[in-house]
BAVEXLUM-196158 format. One line per 2 residues: number of its first residue (from 1); their letters; for each residue x, y, z of N, C-alpha, C, CB. Coordinates in nm, 3 decimals, padded with zeros to 5 digits. Each point is the difference from the previous one (the first is absolute). Glycine has a CB too. Layout:
N
NUM) a) X/Y/Z/X/Y/Z/X/Y/Z/X/Y/Z ~ ...
END
This chain:
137
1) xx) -11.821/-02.308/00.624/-00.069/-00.004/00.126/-00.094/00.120/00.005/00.193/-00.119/00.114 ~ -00.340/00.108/-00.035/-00.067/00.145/-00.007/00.066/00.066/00.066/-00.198/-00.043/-00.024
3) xx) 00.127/00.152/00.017/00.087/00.139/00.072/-00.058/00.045/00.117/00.063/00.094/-00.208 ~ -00.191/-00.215/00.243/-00.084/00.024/00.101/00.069/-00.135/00.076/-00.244/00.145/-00.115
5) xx) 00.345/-00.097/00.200/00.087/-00.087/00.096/-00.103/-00.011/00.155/00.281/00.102/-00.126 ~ -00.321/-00.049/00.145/-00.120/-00.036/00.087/-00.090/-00.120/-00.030/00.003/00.231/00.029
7) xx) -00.058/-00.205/-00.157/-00.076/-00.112/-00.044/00.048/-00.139/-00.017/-00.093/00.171/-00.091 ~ 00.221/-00.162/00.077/00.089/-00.118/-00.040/00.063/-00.020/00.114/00.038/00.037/-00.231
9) xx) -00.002/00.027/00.318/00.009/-00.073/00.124/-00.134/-00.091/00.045/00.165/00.199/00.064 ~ -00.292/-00.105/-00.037/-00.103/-00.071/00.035/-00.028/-00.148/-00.036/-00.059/00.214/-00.002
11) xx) 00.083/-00.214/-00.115/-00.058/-00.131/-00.139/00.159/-00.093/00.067/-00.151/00.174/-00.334 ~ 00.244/-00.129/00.392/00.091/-00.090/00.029/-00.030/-00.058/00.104/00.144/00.098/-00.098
13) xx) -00.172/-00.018/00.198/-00.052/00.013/00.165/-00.082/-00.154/-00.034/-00.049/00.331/00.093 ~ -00.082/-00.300/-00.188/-00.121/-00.078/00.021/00.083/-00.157/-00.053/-00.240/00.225/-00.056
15) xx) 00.275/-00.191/-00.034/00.082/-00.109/-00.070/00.073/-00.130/00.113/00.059/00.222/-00.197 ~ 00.047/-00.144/00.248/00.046/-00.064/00.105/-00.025/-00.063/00.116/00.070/00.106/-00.094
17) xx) -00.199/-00.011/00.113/-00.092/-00.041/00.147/-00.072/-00.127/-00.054/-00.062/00.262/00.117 ~ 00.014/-00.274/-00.232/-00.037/-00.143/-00.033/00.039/-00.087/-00.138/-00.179/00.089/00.144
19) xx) 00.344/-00.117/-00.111/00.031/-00.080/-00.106/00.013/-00.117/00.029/00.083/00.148/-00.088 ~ -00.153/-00.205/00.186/00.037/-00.169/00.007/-00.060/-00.078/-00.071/00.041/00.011/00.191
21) xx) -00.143/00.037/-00.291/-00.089/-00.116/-00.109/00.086/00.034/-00.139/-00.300/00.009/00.112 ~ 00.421/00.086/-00.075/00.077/00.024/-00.185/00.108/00.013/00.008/-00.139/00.113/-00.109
23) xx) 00.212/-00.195/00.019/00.110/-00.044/-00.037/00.076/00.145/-00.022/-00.092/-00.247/-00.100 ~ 00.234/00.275/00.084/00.077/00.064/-00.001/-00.043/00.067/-00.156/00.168/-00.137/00.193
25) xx) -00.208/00.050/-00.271/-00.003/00.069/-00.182/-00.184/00.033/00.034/00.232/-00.207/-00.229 ~ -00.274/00.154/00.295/-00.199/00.083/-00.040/00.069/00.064/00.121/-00.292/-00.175/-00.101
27) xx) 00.372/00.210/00.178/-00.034/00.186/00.114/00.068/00.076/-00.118/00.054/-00.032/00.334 ~ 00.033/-00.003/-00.445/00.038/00.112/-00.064/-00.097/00.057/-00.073/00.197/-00.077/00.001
29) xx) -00.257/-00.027/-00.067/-00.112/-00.032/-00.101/-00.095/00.095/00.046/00.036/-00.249/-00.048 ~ -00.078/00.247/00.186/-00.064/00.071/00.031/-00.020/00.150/00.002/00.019/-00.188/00.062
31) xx) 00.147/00.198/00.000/00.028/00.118/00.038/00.018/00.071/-00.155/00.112/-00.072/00.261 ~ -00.066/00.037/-00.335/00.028/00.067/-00.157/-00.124/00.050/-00.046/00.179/-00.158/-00.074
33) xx) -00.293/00.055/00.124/-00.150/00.062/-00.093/-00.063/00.086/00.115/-00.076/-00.232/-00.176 ~ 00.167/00.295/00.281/-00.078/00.090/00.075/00.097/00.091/-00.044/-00.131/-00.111/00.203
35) xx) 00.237/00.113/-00.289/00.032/00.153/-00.020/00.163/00.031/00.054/-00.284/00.068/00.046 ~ 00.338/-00.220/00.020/00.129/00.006/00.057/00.070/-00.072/-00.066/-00.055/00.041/00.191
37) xx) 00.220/00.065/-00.220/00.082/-00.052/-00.095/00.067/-00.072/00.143/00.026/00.188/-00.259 ~ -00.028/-00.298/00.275/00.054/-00.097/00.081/00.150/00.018/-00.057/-00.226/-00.171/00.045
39) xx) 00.241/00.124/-00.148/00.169/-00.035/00.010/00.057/00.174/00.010/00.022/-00.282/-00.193 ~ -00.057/00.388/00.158/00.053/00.103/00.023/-00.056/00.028/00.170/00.019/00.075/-00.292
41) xx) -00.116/-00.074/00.359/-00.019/-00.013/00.116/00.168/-00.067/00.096/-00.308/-00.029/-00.101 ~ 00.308/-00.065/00.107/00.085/-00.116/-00.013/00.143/00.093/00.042/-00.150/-00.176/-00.213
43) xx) 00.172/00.187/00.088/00.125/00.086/-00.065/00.022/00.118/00.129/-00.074/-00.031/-00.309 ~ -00.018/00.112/00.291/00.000/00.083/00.077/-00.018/-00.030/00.127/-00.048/00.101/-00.161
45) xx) -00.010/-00.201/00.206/00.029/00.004/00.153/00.154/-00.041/00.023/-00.259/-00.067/00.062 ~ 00.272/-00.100/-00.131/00.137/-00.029/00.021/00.141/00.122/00.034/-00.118/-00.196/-00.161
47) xx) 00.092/00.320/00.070/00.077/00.110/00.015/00.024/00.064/00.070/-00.032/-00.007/-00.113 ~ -00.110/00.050/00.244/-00.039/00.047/00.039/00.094/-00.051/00.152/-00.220/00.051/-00.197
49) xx) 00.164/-00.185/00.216/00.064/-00.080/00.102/00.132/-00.018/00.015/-00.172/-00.090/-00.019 ~ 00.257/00.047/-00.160/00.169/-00.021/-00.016/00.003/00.143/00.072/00.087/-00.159/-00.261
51) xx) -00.095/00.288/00.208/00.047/00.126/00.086/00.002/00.014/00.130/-00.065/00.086/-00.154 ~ -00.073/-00.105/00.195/-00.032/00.012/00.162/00.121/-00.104/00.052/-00.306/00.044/00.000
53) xx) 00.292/-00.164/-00.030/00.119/-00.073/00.018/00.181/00.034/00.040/-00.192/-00.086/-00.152 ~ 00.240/00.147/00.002/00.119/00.055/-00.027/-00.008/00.108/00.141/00.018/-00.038/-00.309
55) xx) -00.132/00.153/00.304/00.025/00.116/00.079/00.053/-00.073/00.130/-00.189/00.174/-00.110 ~ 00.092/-00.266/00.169/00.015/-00.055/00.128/00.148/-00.041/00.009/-00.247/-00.078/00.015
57) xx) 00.302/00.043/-00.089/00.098/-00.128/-00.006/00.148/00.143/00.035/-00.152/-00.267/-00.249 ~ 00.090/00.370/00.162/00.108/00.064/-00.047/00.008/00.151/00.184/-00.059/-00.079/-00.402
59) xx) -00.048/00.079/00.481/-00.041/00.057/00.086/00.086/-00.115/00.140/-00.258/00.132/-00.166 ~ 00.264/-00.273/00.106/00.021/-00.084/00.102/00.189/00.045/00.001/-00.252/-00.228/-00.042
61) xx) 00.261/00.164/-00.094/00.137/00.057/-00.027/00.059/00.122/00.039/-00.046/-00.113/-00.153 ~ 00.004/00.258/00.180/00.044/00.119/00.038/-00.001/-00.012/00.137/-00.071/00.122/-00.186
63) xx) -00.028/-00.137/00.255/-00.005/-00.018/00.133/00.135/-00.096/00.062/-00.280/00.031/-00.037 ~ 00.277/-00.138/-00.044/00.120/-00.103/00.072/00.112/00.035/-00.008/-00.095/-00.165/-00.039
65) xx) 00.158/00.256/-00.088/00.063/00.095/-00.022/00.060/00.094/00.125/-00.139/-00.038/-00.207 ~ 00.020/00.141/00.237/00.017/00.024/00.075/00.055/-00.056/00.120/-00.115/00.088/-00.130
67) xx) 00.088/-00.181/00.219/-00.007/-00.065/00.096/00.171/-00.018/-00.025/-00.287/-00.105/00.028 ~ 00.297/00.051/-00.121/00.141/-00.063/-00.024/00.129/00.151/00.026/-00.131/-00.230/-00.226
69) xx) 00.089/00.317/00.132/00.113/00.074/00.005/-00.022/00.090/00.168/00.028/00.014/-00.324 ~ -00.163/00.017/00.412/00.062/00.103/00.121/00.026/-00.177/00.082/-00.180/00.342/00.022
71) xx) 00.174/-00.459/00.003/00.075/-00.063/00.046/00.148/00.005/-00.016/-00.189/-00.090/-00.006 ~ 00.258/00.101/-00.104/00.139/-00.005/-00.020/00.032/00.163/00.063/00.013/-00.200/-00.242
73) xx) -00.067/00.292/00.248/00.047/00.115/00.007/-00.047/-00.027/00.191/-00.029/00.161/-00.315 ~ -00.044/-00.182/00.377/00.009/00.037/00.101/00.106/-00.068/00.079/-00.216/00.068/-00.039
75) xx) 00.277/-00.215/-00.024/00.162/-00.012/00.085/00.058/00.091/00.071/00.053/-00.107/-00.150 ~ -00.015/00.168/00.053/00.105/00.133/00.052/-00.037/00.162/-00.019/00.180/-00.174/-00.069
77) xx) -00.343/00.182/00.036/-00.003/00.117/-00.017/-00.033/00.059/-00.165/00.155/-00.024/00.224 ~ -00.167/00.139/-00.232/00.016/00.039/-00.161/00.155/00.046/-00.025/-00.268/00.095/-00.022
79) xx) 00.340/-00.204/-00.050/00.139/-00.009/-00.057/00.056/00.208/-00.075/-00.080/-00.368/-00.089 ~ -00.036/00.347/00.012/00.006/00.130/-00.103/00.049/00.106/00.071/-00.190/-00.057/-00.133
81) xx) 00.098/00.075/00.266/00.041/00.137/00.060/00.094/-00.015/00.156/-00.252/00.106/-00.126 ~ 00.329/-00.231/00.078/00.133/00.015/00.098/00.133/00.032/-00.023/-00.109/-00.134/00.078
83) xx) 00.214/00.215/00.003/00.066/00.016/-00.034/00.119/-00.126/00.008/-00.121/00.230/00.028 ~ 00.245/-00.191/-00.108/00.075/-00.067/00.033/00.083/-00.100/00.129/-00.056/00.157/-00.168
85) xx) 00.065/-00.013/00.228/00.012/-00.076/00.141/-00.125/-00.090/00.045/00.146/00.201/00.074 ~ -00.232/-00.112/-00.043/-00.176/-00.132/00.012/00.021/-00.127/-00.034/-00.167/00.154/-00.089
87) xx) 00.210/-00.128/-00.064/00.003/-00.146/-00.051/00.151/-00.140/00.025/-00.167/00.179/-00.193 ~ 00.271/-00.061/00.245/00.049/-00.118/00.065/00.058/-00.036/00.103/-00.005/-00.004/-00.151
89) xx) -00.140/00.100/00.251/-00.006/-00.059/00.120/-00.092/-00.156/-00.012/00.025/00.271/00.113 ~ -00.111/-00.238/-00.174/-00.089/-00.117/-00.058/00.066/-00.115/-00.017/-00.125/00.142/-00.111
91) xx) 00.231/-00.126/00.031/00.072/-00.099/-00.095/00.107/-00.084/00.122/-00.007/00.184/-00.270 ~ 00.049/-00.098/00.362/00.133/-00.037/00.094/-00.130/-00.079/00.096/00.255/00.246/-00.006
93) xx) -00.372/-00.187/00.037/-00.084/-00.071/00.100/-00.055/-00.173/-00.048/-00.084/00.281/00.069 ~ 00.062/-00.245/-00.200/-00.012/-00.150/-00.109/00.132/-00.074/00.032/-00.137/00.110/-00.232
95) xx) 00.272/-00.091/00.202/00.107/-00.056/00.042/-00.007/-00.074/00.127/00.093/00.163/-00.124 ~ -00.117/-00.071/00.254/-00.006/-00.012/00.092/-00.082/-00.119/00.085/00.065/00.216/-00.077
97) xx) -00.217/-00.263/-00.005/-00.061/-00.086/00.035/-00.162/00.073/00.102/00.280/-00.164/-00.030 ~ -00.239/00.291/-00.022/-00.112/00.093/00.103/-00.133/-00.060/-00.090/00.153/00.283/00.086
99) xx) -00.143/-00.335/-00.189/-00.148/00.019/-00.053/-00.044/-00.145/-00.026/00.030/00.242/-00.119 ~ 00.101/-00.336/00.163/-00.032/-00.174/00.008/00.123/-00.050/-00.078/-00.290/-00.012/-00.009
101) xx) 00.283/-00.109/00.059/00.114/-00.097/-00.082/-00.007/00.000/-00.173/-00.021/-00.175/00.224 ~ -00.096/00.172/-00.276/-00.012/-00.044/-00.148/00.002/00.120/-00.049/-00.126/-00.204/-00.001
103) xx) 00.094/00.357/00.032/00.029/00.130/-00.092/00.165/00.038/00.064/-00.307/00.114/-00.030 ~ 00.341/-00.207/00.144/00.163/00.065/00.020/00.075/-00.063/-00.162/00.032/-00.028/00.350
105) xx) -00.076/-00.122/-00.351/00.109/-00.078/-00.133/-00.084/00.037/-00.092/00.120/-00.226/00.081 ~ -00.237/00.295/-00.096/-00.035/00.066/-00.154/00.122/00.101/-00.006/-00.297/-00.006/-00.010
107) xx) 00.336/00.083/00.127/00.049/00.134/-00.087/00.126/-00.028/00.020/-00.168/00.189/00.028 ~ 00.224/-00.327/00.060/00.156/00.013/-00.017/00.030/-00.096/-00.167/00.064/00.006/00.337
109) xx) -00.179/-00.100/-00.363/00.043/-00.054/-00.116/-00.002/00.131/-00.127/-00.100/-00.265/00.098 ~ -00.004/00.347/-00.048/-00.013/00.117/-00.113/00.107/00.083/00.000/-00.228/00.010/00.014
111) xx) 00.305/00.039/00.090/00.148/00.085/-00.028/00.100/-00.075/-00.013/-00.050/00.169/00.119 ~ 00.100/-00.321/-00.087/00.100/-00.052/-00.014/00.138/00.052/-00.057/-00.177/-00.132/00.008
113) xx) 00.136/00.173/-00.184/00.104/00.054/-00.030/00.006/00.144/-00.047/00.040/-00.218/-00.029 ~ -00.073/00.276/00.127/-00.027/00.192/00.020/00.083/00.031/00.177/-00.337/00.023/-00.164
115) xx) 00.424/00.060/00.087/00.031/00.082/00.134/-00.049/00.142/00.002/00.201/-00.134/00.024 ~ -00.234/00.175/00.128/-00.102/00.057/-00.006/-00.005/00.158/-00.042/-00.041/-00.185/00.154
117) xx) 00.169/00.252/-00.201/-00.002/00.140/-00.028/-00.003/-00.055/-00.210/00.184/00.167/00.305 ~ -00.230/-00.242/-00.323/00.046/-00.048/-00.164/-00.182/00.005/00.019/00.305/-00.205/-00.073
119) xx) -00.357/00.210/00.146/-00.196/-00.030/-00.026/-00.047/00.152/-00.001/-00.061/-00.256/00.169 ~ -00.012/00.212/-00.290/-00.058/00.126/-00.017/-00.111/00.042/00.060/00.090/-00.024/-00.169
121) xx) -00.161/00.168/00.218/-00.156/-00.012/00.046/-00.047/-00.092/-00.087/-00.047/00.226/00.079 ~ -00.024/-00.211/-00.172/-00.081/-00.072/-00.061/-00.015/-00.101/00.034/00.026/00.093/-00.129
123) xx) 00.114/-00.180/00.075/00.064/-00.127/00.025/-00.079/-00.041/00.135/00.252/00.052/-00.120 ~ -00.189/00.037/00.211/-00.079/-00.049/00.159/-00.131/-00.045/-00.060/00.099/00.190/00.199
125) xx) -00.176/-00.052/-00.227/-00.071/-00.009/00.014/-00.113/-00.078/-00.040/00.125/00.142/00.042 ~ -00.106/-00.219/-00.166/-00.008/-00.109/-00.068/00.005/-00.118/00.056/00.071/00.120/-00.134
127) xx) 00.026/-00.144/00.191/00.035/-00.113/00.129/-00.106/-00.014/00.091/00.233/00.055/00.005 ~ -00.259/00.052/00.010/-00.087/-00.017/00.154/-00.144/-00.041/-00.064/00.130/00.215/00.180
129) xx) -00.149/-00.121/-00.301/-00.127/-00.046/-00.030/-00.004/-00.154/-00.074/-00.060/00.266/-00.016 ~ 00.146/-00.334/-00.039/00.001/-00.111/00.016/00.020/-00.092/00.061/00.002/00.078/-00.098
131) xx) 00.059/-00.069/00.221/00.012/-00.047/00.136/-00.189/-00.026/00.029/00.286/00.164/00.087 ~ -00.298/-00.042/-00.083/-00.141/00.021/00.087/-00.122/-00.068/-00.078/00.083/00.245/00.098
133) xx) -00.045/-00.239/-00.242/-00.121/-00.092/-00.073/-00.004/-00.139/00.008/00.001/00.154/-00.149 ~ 00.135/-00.177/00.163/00.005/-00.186/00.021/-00.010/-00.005/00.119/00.148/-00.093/-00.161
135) xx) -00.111/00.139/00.249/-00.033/-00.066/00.130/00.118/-00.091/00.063/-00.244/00.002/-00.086 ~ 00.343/00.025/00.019/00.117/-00.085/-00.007/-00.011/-00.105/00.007/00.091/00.118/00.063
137) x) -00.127/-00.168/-00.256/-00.020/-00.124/-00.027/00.061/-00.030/-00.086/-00.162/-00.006/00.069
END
């Protein structure tokens, strides 16, 4: 391809603005005897676009990401920096039905067979954050 990418844009520009009297093989035809490596042209845009593409895709992906994990965390708060007790006041209020019918039988099907000085923080704390990501489903 020249190295005068200006020029070869131009010669594309003109190209395109009037290709309705030439077939797909005379615009290459054309474009080759003005100095444009079409299939490396080509190449390189296709690349150009797959990326721009991926970035978008991969920008869409982080964002939704996002969205997903401070939804699960704003249930009950940030889990990490509660204490024990915190967390099972939380947990007895889930029991309780304070936070709805379907997260009360998420967390009574989730302790079933745990009594409650045998649960560890973590353990809780684990619970809740899986409680809180399903939605008690």
């Amino acid at each position: 391809m020249s190295k005068d990418y200006r020029k070869t844009v131009r010669n594309l520009e003109a190209a395109l603005a009037d290709d309705s009297r030439l077939s797909v093989d005379e615009l290459r035809q054309e474009l080759a005897e003005q100095g444009v490596d079409v299939d490396g042209f080509l190449a390189r845009f296709g690349t150009v676009v797959r990326k721009g593409y991926q970035q978008r895709l991969r920008k869409i992906a982080e964002q939704e990401k996002a969205e997903a994990g401070t939804g699960a965390k704003n249930l009950f708060g940030n889990l990490a920096n509660k204490t024990r007790e915190e967390l099972e006041r939380i947990f007895q209020s889930l029991r309780q039905g304070v936070f709805g019918e379907q997260l009360k039988a998420a967390a009574l099907a989730r302790c079933r067979n745990q009594v409650g000085a045998e649960i560890s923080e973590t353990e809780l704390r684990s619970w809740l954050e899986d409680i809180s990501a399903g939605g008690g489903e």
